[in-house]
N, C-alpha and C positions, 0 to 999 in steps of 0.2 A: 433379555437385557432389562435391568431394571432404571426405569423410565421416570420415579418417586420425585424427582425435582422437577417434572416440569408436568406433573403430574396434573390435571384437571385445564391446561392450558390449551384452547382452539385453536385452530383448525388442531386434535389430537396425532393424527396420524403425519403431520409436516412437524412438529415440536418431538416425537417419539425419535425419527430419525434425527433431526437437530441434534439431540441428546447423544444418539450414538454415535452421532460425529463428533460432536466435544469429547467423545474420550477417546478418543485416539486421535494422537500428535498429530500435527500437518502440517508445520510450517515450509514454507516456501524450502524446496530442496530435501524437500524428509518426508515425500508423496507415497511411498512406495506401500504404505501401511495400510493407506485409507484409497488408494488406487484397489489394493486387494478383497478389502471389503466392499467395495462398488461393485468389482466380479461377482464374490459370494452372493452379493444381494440377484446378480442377473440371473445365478447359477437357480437361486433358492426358487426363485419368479419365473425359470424358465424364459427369459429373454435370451435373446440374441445380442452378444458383447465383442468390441474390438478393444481388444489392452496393448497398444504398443510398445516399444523398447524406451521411452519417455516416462510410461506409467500413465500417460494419457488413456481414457476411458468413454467409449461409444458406448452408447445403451440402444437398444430397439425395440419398441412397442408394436402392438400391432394396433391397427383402429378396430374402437369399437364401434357395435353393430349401427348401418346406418353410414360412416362414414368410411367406408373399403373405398370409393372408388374418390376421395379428397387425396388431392394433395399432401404431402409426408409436411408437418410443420419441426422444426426444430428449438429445443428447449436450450438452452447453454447457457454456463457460468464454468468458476474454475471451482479445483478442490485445497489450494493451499491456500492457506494466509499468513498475516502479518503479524508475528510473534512478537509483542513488546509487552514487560512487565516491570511492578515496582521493583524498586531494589532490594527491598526487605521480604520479597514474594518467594516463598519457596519451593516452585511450584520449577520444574524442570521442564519446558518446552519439549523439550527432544525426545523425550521418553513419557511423559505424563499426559493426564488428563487434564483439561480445565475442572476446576473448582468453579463448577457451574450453579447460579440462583436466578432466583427474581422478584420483584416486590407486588408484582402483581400491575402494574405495568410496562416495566423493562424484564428483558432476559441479558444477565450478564456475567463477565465470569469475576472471581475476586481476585485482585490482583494483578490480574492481567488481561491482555485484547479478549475479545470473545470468538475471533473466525464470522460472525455474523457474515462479515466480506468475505468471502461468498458463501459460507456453509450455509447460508438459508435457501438459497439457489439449488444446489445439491438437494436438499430435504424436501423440497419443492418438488425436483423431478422424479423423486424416489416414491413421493406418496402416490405422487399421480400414476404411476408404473403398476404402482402395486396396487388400483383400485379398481377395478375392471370396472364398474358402474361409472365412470368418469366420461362423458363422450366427449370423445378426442378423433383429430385424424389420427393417422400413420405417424407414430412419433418419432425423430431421431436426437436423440438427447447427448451433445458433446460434453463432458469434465475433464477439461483442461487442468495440466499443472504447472505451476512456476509465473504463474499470471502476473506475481506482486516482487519480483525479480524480472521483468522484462519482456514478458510474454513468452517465455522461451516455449513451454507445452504449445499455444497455438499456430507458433513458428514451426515446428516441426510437424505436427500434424496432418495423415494423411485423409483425405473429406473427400476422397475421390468417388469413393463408392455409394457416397450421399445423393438423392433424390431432390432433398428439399431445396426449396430458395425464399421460404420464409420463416427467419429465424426470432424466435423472444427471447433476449440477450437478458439477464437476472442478476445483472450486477450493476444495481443503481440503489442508492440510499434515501432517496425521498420520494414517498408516496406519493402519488397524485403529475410525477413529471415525469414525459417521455424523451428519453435520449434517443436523439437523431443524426449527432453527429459530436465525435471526440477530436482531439488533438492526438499527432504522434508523439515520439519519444525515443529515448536509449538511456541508456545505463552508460558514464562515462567515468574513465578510474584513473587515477594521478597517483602515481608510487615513485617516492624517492630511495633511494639505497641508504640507510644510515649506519654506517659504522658506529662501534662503539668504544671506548676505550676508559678505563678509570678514572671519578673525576673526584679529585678531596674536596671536599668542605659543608657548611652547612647548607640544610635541605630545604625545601618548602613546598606545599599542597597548593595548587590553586583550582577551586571548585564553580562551575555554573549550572548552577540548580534551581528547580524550581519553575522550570518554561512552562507552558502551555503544550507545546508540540501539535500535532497535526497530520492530516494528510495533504501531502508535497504536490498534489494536482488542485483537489476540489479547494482546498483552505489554504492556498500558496497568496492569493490575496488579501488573507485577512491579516490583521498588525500584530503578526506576533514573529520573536526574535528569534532566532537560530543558535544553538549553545555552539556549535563552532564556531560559527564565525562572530560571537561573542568573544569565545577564549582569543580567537587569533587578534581582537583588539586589544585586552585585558596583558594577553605575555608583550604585546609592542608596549604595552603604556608601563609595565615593568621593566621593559630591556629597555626604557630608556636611561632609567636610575642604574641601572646593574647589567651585568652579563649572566646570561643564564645558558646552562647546559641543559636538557632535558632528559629526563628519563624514563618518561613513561606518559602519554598523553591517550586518552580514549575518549569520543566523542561520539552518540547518536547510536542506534542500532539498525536502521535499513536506510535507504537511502531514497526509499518514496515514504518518509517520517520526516518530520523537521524534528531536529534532533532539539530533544528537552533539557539536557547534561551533556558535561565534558568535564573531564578531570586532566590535571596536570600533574605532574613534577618532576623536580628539578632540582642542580645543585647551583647554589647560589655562586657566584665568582665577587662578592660583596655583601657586603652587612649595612640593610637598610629598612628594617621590620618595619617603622613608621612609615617611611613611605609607601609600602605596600598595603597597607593596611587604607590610607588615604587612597588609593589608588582603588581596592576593591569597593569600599565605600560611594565613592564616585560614581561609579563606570556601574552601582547597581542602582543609582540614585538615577542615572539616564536612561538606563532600560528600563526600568520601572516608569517614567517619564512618556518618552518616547514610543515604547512599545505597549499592546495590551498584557501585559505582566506584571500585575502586581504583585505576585507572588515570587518573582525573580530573587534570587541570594547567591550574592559572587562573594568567595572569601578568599581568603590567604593566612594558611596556619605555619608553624615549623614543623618540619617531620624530625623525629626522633630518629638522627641517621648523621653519618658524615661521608658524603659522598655518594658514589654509586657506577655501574657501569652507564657511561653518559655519550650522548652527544657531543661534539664540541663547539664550542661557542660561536663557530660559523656557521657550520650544520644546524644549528637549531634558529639561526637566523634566516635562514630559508626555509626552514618550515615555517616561521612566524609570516615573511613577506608570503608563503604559500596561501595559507589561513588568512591573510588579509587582503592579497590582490585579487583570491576567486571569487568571481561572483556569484549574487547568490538571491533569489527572492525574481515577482514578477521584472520582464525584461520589456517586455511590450503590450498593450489592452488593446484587443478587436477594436477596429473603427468600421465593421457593418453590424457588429450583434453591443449592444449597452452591455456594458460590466463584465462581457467576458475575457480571460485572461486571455492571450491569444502564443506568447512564449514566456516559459521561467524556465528555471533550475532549482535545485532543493542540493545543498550539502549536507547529504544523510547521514555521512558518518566521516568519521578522524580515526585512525588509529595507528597507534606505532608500535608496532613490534619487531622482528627483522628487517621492516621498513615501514616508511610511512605511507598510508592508502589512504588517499580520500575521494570519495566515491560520490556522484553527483546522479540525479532523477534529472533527466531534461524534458520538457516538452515543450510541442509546439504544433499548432493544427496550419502553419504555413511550411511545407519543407524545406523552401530555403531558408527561412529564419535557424530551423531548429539544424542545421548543417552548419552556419554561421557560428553557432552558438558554442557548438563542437571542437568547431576548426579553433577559438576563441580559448578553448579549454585546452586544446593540443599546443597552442601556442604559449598557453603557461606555463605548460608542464617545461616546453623546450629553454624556456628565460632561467626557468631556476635547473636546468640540467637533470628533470624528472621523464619519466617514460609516461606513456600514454598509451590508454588501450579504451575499445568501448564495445558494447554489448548489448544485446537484446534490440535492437532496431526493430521498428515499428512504424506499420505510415498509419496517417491520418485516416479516420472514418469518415469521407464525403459526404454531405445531406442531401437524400434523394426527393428529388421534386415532386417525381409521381410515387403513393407508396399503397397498396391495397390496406398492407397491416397497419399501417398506421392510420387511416381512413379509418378500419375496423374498430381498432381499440377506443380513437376518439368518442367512436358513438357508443359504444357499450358503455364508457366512465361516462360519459355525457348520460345515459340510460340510469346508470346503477346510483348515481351519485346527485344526478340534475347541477351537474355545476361543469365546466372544460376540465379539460387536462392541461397542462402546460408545455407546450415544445422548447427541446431547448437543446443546446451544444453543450460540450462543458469542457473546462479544461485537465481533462485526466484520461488516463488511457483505459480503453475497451478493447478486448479482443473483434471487437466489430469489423478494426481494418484487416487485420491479417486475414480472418475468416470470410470477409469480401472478396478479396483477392482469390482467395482457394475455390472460390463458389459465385464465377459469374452472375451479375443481375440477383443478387442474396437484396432482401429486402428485410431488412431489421430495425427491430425497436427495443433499448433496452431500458426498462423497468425493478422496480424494488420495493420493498417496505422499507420503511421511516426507520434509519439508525443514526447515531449517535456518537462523536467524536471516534470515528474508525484511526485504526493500526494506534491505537492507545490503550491503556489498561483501564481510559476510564468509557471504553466503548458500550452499545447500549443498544440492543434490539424491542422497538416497539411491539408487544403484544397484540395489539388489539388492530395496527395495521396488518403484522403477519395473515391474521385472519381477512382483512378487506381485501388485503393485495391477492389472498387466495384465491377468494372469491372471484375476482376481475381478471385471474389469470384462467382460473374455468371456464368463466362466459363468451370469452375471448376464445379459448381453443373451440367451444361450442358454435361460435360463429363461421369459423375458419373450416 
């Protein structure tokens, strides 16, 4: 495999595998590739592998000499991620490699997300597999898939045949902070039925571009705006002047992203150019305002068209009341931890094609808030005569009082670094809970190196943490 871009970059043999991962596709629902090479790798190494009907992937180590008679510790992260790229990227997700670089302190791809979330996790347990001089217990290393769609891989997963009950969960993004406790979640979906029928007259684009976006857990606090539920203000401050029919609306691409664009159009039922135009101008003049967006640009052009197969002007009025009654952004802040979110939602995507779907990230580390929240969403659906479905459910990862590993790791950072770690909760999901559940008394900590606006294309893996975080991840198996 040639390895030429990430060539000369330490820890060498965790950046080698990286590399092999960037080229082959893995987004969330399209595992089946990089599932298989996880095999090959066990086949090559002579490990012992469990590949279930999920494409879910158990590795097993044996311990080296020295530690036969420890405890099995478990390594885990997942193996898909969050495919999001520019518009002008021509780079195929589903089939392609990343167009992967670095400047010599980030590694990232161009164009588009890098998988950093979690493929650094993955390259992590690969190297340590493959280095017999590494002293380690007995390892059992989980690669979970569909972790960025709901958790579905650690939802089905079977852990029975597992030993261990002390797991280092590898999917955290800042160096130096030990996650001890998440919030749960679900995927929750709102579909209306749209007929369509021909509608005359002239047409119009309405565009919001130019967001920020984000990840809909860790960054659902910070002030940035959501392009749906920007458009769904933007088409009511339009339908006031005119009626509008729709014919095509797309917004966001996953639904744990805050969506950065939405696009519309429509056939107008009147002729009122200036007002729209006033109307775009405004509404970017208060996101811009308002929100951290200075880069925000809502327009309104004419499409070169008369008519189109439309919605009808009441039908598209309940999308618009859809887009503007869901809620969307934090719901409630912890009142025992400072600053942490404690429930949101994230409106990750719009879209209309044989119907309309709009697809929400819930979470929330209280269950009945995040059940509340749900019932809240089911009852929308039913006001505007939409269906409702939800997916992926997830409970919360509890913080445990007493923890050996987390004892451990404190002092080793505390050793290697002379300075604390940070404990902390956070508001995003970790397979930590499912994986509690399945594994009695599991005592977990999850960790990571330092990355950079995740499930974006302007995401950014720190080099020179990869390497520390390496390091602190050996000395840590070395103690255990």
């Amino acid at each position: 495999m040639n390895t030429k871009k990430f060539a000369g970059l330490a820890p060498e043999s965790v950046f080698n595998y990286f590399e092999q991962l960037c080229a082959i596709p893995h987004g969330s629902g399209n595992t089946k590739a990089i599932s298989d090479f996880l095999v090959t790798f066990a086949k090559e190494q002579n490990l012992r592998y469990i590949q279930d009907a999920a494409n879910n992937v158990i590795l097993f180590g044996d311990a080296t000499p020295g530690y036969e008679d420890h405890a099995p510790v478990i390594l885990q992260g997942h193996m898909d991620m969050v495919c999001v790229k520019d518009e002008d990227c021509a780079v195929n997700m589903d089939t392609d490699g990343l167009d992967i670089g670095h400047d010599g302190q980030y590694v990232f791809a161009k164009g588009t997300s890098l998988g950093g979330d979690n493929g650094i996790a993955v390259a992590y347990a690969l190297a340590i597999l493959a280095d017999r001089s590494i002293p380690h217990p007995p390892l059992e290393v989980i690669i979970t898939v569909d972790e960025e769609i709901g958790m579905l891989g650690a939802d089905v997963i079977d852990l029975s045949m597992l030993k261990g009950r002390t797991l280092l969960n590898l999917d955290s993004e800042e160096e130096g902070i030990f996650t001890v406790a998440c919030a749960g979640g679900a995927t929750a979906t709102i579909t209306l039925p749209t007929p369509r029928h021909p509608v005359y007259g002239p047409c119009i684009k309405l565009s919001v571009e130019g967001l920020q976006g984000g990840h809909s857990g860790v960054e659902i606090y910070k002030n940035l705006a959501n392009a749906n539920k920007v458009m769904g203000e933007l088409l009511s401050r339009v339908r006031e002047v005119m009626p509008l029919c729709l014919t095509a609306l797309s917004g966001g691409e996953k639904d744990n992203a805050i969506a950065r664009s939405c696009h519309v159009t429509a056939v107008m039922l009147g002729m009122n150019p200036e007002r729209i135009n006033d109307i775009t101008e405004q509404l970017q003049k208060e996101i811009r305002e308002k929100y951290d967006e200075p880069d925000a640009v809502i327009t309104g052009e004419n499409v070169d068209a008369l008519g189109g197969n439309a919605l009808s002007a009441d039908l598209t009025d309940k999308v618009i009341a859809l887009l503007c009654g869901a809620p969307n952004g934090v719901q409630k802040m912890s009142s025992d931890i400072d600053g942490l979110v404690q429930t949101s939602l994230n409106l990750g995507i719009a879209d209309l094609a044989e119907e309309l779907q709009l697809s929400f990230c819930v979470r929330s580390s209280v269950n009945a808030e995040k059940l509340e929240l749900l019932e809240r969403l089911q009852k929308l659906a039913a006001m505007h005569d939409a269906n409702y479905s939800q997916m992926g459910d997830y409970p919360a990862w509890e913080y445990k009082a007493e923890s050996r590993l987390r004892d451990t790791m404190v002092q080793v950072y505390r050793e290697m670094y002379d300075k604390q770690a940070q404990i902390v909760a956070i508001h995003a999901g970790l397979e930590c809970g499912l994986l509690s559940e399945k594994l009695p008394g599991l005592d977990c900590v999850s960790i990571g190196p330092e990355m950079h606006d995740i499930h974006t294309s302007r995401e950014r893996l720190g080099i020179a943490s990869v390497r520390r975080t390496w390091e602190f991840i050996l000395e840590t198996l070395k103690r255990l």
